[in-house]
C-alpha positions in Angstrom: 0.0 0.0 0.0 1.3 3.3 -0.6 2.3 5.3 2.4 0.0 8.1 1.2 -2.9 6.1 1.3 -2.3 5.3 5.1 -3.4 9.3 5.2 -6.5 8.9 3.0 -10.2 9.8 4.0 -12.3 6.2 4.3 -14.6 8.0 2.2 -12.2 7.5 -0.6 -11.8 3.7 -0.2 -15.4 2.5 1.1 -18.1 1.0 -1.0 -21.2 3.3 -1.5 -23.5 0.6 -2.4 -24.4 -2.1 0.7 -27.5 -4.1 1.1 -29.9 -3.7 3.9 -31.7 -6.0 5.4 -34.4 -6.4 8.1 -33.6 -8.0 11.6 -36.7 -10.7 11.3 -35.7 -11.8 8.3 -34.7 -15.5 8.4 -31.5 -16.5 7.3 -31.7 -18.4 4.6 -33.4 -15.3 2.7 -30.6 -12.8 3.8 -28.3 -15.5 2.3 -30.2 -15.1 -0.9 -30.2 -11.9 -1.4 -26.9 -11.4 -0.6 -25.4 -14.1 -3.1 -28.0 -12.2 -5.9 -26.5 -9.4 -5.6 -22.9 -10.4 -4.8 -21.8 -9.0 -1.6 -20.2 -10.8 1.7 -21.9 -9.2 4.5 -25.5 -6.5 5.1 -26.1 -3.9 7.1 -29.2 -5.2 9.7 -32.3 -2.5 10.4 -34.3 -2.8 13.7 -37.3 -0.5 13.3 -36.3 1.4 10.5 -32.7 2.0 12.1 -29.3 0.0 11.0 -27.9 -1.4 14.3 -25.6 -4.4 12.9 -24.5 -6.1 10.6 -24.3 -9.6 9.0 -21.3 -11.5 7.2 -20.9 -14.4 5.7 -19.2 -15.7 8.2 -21.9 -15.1 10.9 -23.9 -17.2 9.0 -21.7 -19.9 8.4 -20.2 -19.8 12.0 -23.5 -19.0 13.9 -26.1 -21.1 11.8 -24.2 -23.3 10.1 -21.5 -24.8 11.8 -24.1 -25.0 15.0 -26.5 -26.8 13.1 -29.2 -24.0 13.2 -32.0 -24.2 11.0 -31.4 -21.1 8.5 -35.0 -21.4 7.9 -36.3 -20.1 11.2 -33.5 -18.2 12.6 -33.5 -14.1 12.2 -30.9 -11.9 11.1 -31.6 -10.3 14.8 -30.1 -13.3 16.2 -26.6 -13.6 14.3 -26.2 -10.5 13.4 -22.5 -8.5 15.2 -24.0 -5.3 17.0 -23.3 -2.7 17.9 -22.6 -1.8 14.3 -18.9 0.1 14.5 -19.0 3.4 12.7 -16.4 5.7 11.5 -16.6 9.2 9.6 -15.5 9.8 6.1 -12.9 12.0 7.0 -11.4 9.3 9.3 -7.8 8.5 7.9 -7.3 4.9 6.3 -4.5 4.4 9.3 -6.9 5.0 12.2 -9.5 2.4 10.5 -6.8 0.0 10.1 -6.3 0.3 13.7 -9.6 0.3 14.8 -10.7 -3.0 12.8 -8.0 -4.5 14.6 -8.6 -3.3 18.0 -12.4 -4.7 17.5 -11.5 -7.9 15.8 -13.8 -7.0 12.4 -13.3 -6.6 9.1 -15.9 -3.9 8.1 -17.1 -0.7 9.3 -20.2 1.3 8.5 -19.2 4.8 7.4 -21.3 7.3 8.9 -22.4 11.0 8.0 -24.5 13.3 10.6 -26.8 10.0 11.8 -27.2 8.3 8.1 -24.9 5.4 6.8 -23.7 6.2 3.7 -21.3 3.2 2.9 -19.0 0.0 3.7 -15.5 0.0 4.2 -13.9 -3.6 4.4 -10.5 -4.7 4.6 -11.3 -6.5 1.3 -11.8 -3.1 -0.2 -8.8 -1.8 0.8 -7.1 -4.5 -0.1 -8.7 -4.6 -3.5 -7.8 -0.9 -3.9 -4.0 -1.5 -3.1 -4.1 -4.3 -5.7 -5.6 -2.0 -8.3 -4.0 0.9 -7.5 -0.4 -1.1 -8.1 2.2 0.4 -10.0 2.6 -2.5 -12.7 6.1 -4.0 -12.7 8.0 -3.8 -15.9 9.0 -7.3 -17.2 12.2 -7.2 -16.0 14.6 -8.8 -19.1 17.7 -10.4 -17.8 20.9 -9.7 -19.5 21.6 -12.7 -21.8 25.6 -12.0 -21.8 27.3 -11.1 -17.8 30.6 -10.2 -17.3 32.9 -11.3 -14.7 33.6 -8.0 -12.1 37.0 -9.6 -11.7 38.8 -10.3 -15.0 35.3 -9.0 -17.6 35.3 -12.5 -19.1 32.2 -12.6 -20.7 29.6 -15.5 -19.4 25.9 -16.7 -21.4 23.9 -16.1 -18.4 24.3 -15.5 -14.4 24.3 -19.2 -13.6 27.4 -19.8 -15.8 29.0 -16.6 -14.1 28.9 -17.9 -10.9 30.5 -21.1 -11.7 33.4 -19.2 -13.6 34.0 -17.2 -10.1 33.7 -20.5 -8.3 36.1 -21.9 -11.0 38.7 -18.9 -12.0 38.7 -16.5 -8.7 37.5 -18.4 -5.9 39.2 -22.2 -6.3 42.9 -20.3 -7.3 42.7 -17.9 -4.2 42.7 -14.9 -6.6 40.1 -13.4 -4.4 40.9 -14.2 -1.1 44.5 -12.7 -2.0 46.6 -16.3 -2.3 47.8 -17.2 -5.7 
């Protein structure tokens, strides 16, 4: 990641678009609608008001792997709440840190009292792949020569061996001829 980006705004990294769901919704429908429209985790609404949120993983851990019927438990139930907020001026570094201190891996971006977007370690991650400088392809000299004596060698591999060979085995480096 570039160091830069450690001083970013969240706003600049987190996801605008997020699902909402309601609290008494079973389950196995928030799993639905969050495979259709492709997104790992949904913000959870009590009363009109997002409180939590749900993940993937809460389902799989919580219903799943505890051999809950998906069927006839609520997003109320599984769902991780409080819901963690930051600003969208908050700097990238400080939500870094915060995730960790809290042991999650999204935060709800919050303006005056309204949600207005997702910011997940995928994301940022994501964002440091595409943001990436690309690497050249680095082409490796076909020809080396030897720092020593400037003989002239196909290919790295082949240099080495003539050090080995001429410098190192006859002492010329280590001074004894």
């Amino acid at each position: 990641m570039r160091v830069e980006a450690f001083s970013e705004p969240v706003a600049k990294h987190m996801r605008r678009d997020f699902l909402v769901l309601d609290s008494s919704l079973p389950v196995s429908k928030a799993a639905k609608a969050m495979r259709d429209v492709g997104y790992s985790s949904a913000l959870v609404s009590e009363e009109g008001r997002i409180t939590g949120i749900v993940t993937e993983r809460d389902i799989l851990y919580k219903v799943v792997a505890e051999e809950r019927d998906p069927r006839e438990v609520k997003l109320g139930d599984v769902m991780s709440k409080p819901l963690i907020t930051v600003s969208p001026e908050t700097k990238v570094a400080e939500a870094i840190s915060l995730m960790t201190r809290k042991g999650v891996r999204r935060l709800a971006v919050k303006k005056d009292d309204a949600i207005i977007g997702v910011l997940s370690q995928m994301t940022l991650v994501g964002d440091i792949v595409v943001r990436a400088p690309v690497m050249p392809e680095i082409e490796l000299e076909k020809e080396v020569s030897c720092p020593y004596c400037g003989a002239v060698c196909p290919n790295t591999e082949e240099l080495s061996k003539h050090i080995d060979l001429t410098h190192i085995g006859r002492g010329i480096l280590s001074g004894i001829t």
